[in-house]
SETI-913809 format. One line per 3 residues: number of its first residue (from 1); their letters; for each residue x negated, y, z negated of N, C-alpha, C. Coordinates in nm, 4 decimals. Example, Ala and Ser with C-alpha at 12.3 -4.5 7.8 and 13.67 -1.06 7.14 Angstrom:
2
1) as) -1.3190:-0.5690:-0.7800:-1.2300:-0.4500:-0.7800:-1.3200:-0.3300:-0.7800 | -1.2850:-0.2250:-0.7080:-1.3670:-0.1060:-0.7140:-1.2900:0.0030:-0.7870
# end
This chain:
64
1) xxx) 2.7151:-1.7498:2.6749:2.6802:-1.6881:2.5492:2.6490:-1.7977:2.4475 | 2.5377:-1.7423:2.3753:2.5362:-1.8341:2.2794:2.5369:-1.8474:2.1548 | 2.5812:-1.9277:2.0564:2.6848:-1.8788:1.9469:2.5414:-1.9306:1.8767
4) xxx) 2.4686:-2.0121:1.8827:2.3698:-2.0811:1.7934:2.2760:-1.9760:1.7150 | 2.2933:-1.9477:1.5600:2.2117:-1.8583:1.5129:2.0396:-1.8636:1.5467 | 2.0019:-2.0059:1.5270:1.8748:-2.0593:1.5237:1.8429:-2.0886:1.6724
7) xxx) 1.9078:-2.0034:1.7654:1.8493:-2.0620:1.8898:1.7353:-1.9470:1.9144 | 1.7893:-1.8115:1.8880:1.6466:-1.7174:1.9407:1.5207:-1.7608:1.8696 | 1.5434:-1.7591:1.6858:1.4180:-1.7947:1.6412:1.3653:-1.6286:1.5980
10) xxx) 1.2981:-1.6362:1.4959:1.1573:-1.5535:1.4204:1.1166:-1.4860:1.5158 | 1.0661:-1.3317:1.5000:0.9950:-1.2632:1.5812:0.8452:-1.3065:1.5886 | 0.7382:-1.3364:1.6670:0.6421:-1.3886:1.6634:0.5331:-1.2921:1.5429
13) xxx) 0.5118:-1.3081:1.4469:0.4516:-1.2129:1.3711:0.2999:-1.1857:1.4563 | 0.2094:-1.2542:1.4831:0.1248:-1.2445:1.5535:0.1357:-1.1218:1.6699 | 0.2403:-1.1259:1.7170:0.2744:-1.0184:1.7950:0.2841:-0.8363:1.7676
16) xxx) 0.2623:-0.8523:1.6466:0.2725:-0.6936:1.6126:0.1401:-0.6573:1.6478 | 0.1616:-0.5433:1.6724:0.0425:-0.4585:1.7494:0.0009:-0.3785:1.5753 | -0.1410:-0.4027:1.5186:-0.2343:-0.2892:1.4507:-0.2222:-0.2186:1.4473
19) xxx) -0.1789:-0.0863:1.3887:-0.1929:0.0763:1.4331:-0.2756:0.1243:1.3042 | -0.3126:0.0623:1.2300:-0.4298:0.1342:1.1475:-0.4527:0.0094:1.0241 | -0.4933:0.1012:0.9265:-0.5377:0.0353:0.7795:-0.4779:0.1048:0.6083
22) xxx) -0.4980:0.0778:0.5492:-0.5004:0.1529:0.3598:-0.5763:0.2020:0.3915 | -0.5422:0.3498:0.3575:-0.6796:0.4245:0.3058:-0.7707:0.3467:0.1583 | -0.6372:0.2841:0.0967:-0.7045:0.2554:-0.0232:-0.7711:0.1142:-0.0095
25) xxx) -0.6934:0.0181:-0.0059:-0.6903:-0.1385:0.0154:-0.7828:-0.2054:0.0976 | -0.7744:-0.1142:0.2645:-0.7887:-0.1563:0.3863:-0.7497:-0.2899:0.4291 | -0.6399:-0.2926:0.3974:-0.5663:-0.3541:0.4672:-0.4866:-0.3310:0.5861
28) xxx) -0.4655:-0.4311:0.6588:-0.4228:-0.4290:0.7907:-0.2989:-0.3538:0.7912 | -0.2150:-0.2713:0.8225:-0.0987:-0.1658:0.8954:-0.0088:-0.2155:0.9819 | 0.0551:-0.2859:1.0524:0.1318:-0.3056:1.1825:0.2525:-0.2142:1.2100
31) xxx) 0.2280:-0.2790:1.3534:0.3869:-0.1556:1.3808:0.5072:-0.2245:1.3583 | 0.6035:-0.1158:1.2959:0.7441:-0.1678:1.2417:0.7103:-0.1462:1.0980 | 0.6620:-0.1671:1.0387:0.6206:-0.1949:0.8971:0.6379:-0.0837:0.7870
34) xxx) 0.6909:-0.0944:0.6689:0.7536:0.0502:0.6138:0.6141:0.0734:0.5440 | 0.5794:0.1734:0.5721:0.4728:0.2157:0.4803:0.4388:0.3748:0.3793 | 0.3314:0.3809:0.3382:0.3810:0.5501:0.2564:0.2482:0.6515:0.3693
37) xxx) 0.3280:0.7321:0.3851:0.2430:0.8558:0.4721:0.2072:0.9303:0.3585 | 0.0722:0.9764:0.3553:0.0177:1.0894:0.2247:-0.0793:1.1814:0.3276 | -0.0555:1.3111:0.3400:-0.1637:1.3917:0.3981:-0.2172:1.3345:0.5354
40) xxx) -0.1288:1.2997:0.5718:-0.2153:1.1929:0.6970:-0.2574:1.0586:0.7229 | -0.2762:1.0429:0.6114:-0.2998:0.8753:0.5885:-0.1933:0.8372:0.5604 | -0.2207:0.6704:0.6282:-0.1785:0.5532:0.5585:-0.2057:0.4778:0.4552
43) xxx) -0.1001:0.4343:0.3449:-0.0879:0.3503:0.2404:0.0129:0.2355:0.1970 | -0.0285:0.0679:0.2295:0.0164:-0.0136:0.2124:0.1843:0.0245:0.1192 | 0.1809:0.1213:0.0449:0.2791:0.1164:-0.0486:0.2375:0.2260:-0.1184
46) xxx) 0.3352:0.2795:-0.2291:0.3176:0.3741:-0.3637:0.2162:0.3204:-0.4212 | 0.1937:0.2095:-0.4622:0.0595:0.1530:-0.5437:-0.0365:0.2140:-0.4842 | -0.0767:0.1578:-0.3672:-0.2082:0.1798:-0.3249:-0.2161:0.3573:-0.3099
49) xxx) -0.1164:0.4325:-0.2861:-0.1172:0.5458:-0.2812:-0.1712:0.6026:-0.4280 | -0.0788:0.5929:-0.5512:-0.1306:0.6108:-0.6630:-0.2425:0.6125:-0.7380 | -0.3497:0.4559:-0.6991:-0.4881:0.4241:-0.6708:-0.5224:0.5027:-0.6399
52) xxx) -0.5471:0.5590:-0.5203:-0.6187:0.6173:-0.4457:-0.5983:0.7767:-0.5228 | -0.4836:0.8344:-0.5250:-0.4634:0.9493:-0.5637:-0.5747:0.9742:-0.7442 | -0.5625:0.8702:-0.8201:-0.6075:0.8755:-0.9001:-0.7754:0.8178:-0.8758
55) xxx) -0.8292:0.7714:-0.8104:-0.9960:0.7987:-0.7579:-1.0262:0.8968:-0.7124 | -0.9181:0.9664:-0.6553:-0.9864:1.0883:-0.5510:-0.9259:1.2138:-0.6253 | -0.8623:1.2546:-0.6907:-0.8119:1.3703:-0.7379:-0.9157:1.4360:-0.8594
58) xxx) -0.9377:1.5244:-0.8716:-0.9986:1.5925:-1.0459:-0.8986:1.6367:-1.1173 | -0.9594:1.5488:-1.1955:-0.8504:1.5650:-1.3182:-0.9731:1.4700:-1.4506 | -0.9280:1.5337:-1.5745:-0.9672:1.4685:-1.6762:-0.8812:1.3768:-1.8031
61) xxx) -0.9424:1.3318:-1.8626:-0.8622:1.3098:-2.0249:-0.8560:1.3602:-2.1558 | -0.7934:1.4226:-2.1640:-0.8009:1.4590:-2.2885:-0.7033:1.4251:-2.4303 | -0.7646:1.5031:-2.5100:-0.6672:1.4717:-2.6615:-0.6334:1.6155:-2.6851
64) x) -0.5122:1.5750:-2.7045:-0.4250:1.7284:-2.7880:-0.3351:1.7030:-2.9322
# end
């Protein structure tokens, strides 16, 4: 057995397998990776979700 913390070493990041993109960003996705599910899609995060929600939604501005 071996007691040495630093003997296994870093998971090879290179090694993650792709499984998609941002809907918003398009940025790269990997597996393991916490990400936000919206309607089906993938989104890097709440940001990019928010982005996106606010390009694609109708809605206006107004004054009251």
């Amino acid at each position: 057995m071996n007691l040495d913390r630093f003997a296994v070493g870093l998971a090879d990041p290179q090694a993650a397998r792709e499984v998609g993109e941002c809907e918003n960003c398009g940025g790269e996705i990997y597996e393991g990776e916490q990400v936000v599910r919206y309607d089906g899609d993938l989104f890097c995060d709440t940001t990019c979700l928010s982005e996106y929600l606010l390009q694609n939604a109708l809605y206006e501005e107004v004054v009251v």
